[in-house]
N, C-alpha and C positions, 0 to 999 in steps of 0.2 A: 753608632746607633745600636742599641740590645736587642733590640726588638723591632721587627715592622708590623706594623697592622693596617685594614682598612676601614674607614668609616664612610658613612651615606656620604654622597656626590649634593650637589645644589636639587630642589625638589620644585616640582612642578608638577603640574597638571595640568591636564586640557580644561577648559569649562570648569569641572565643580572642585579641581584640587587646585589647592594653594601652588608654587612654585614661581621659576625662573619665566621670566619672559618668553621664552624659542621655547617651554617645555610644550612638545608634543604639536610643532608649529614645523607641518610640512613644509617642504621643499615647494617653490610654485614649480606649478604646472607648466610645463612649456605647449603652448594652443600655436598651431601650423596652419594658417588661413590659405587656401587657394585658391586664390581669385583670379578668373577668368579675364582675358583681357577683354574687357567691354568697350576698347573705343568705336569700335565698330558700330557697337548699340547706340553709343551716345550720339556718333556722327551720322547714322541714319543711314550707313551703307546695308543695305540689304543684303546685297553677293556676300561681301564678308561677314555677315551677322552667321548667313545661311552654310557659308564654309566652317567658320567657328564649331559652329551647334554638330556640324557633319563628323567635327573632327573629335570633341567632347562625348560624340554616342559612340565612338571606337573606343575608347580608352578605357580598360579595364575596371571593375568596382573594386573599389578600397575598401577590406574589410575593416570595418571600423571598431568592432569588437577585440577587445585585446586578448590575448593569448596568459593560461595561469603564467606563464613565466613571466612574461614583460607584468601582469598584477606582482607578481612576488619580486621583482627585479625594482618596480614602483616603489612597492613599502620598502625597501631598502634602502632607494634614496634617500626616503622622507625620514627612515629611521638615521640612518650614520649621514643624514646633514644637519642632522641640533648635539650641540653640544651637549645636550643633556640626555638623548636616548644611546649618543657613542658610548659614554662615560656607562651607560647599562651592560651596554656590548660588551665593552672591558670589565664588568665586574664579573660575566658570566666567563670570563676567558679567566679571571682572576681565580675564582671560589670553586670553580670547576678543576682544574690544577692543583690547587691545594687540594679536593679532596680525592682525586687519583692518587697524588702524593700521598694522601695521608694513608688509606687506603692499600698502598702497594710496599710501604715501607718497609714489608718484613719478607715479604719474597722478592721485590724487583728493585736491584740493589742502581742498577745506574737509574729507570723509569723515574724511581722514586724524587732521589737528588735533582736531577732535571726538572722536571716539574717546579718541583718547592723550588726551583732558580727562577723557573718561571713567573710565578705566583708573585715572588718578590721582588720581580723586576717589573710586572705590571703593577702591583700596588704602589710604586714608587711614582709611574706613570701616567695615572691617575691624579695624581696629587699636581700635576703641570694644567690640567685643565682646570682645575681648583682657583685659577689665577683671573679665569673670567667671572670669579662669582662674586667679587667685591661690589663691582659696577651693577652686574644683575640684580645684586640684594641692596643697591643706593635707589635704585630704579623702580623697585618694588615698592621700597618704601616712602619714596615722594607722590609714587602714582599710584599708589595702593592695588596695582594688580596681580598681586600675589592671592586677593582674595578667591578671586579667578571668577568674574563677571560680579553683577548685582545680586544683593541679598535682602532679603525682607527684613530679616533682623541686622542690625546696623552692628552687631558684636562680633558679626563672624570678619567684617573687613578692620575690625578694629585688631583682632587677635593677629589676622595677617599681617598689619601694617609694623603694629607695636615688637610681638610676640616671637613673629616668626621671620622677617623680613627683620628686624629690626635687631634680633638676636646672630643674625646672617654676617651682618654688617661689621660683628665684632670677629665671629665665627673665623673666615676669612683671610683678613691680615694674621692672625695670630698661627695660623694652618701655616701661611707664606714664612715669618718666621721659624717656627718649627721646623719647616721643610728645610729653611737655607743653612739653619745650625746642623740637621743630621747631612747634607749633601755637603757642605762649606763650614764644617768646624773650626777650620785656620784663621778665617771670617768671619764668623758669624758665632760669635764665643757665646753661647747659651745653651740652658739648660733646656734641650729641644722637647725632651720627654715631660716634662715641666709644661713645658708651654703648651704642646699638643693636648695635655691633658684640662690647660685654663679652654683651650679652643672648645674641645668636646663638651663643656658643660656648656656651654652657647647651645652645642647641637643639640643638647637635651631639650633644650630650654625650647629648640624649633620643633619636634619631635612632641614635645607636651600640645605646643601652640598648635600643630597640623592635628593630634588628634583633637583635640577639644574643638576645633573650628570645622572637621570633617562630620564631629558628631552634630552639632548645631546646624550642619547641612544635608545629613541623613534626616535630619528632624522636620527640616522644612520641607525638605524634596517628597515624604510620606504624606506631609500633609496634604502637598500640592495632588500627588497621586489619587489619593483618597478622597478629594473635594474634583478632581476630572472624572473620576468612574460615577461620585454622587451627579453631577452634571449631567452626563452622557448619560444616564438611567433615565433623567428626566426627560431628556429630548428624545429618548428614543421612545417612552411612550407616547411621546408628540409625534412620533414619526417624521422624524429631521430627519431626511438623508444626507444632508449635508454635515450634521454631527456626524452620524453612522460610519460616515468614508473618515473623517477626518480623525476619529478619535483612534482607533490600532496607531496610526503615525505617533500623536503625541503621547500616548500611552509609553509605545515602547523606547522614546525621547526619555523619556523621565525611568522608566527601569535599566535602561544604560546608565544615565547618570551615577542614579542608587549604587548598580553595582560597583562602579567605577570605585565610588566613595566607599566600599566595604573594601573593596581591594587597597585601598589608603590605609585604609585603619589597621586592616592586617601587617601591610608594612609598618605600620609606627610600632604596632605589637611586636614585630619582630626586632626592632632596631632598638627599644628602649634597653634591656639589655646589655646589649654591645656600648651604649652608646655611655650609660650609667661605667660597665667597667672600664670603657677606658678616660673617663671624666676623674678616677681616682688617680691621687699625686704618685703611688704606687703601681699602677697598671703595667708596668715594663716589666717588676723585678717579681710583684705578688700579685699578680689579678685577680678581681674576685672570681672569674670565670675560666674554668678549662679549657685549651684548645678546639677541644672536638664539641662541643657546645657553643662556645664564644662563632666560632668560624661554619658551624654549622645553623647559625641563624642566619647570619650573612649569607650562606649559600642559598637560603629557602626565599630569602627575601629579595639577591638578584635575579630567581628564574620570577619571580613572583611580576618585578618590577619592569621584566620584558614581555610577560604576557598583558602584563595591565598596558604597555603603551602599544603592544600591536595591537590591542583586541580596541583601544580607543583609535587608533590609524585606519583600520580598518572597518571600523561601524559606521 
């Protein structure tokens, strides 16, 4: 293999982004019911009812408010249990190494090489979780929930299903190939850098589909905004209190969304780039793009892509 690189993981969204099924699809909750033993109540023993209740006023109160650790210790599960927010975590362990590596190459002689070992043993690592996004993107595109809920305009689930989900689906196996020719040459006689590059142009192809489908739902979700605050104007000259309580909630519903979707767009902006040079049949030996350029969009776009899924985790 001449070269390793890394490209976007499978994509998802909560609500208004396209993606994988599990994107951004907490861990359940685990609920600890403690229930009293009531057969005493139901059998009509008094002494015991009145022993019970004796024995339940001693027993210390459970704070039921959590502590910021066990909050931060939560998001953690919720993040490193989908495959699609791990694969984030590893890009930040990925992009972040390469650029200490990149960074340190000319004063810290062993830091440096370390790193860059690093770098290139997780981008290789990455590419194994790659193996569940066949099925995610066959899934997406029978059920069309990549659009990521209902849309008023019927284009934006069509771009998902067709576009993006449907670009996945070729995306994928061709990754799988690639991967087995550069790990199992003796096997797998092909020309890997070849084929990574047919795979990458799929990824463009999803890349186009998620911004153009991100934009058409920026467009809806403003209008929707701007047709709830003309509403809410009107009832409050009516003097609704019940609009009054209810509209901050839904207001700031639909300004999450918004940003959510700006923070998509941003990633697409970042990745088309990356994703264009390594789409070229040359990418290995002549890229259209420099190291410190090519890898530093990638860096901006994996912190990017772990603030966007805690900040939707935890709203």
């Amino acid at each position: 293999m001449s070269q390793l690189r890394q490209r976007k993981p499978i994509k998802n969204d909560k609500g208004d982004s396209p993606p994988v099924p599990d994107l951004f699809e907490s861990s359940s909750s685990l609920e600890q019911s403690f229930d009293g033993d009531d057969g005493a109540t139901r059998n009509g023993d008094a002494a015991n009812n009145c022993e019970e209740t004796h024995i339940l006023k001693e027993l210390p109160t459970r704070n039921t408010t959590p502590s910021t650790l066990d909050k931060v210790l939560a998001t953690f599960g919720s993040f490193s249990g989908s495959t699609f927010t791990a694969d984030q975590g590893l890009k930040i362990l990925q992009w972040s190494s390469w650029a200490i590596s990149y960074a340190t190459q000319s004063k810290h002689k062993n830091l440096s090489p370390s790193l860059r070992k690093l770098y290139n043993e997780v981008s290789m690592t990455r590419y194994v979780l790659r193996f569940y996004g066949f099925l995610q993107s066959l899934e997406g595109y029978r059920s069309g929930s990549w659009a990521g809920g209902t849309w008023d305009n019927a284009l934006i689930a069509k771009i998902a299903k067709y576009l993006m989900a449907g670009s996945m689906i070729f995306y994928y196996p061709l990754e799988y190939v690639a991967y087995a020719g550069w790990q199992m040459p003796q096997l797998v006689r092909v020309n890997a850098n070849k084929v990574s590059a047919i795979s990458c142009g799929f990824w463009t192809l999803y890349i186009i589909g998620d911004f153009w489908a991100s934009c058409l739902k920026w467009k809806e979700l403003k209008k929707k905004l701007g047709d709830l605050r003309e509403e809410f104007a009107g009832k409050k000259r009516n003097d609704d209190k019940e609009a009054i309580t209810d509209f901050p909630k839904e207001e700031n519903a639909l300004i999450n969304r918004i940003r959510h979707i700006k923070l998509q767009l941003l990633r697409c902006l970042l990745f088309i780039l990356p994703s264009i040079n390594w789409s070229l049949p040359n990418w290995a030996t002549d890229p259209l793009l420099s190291e410190l350029p090519l890898n530093g969009l990638m860096l901006v776009e994996a912190y990017t892509s772990v603030y966007q899924s805690l900040r939707s985790m935890c709203s």
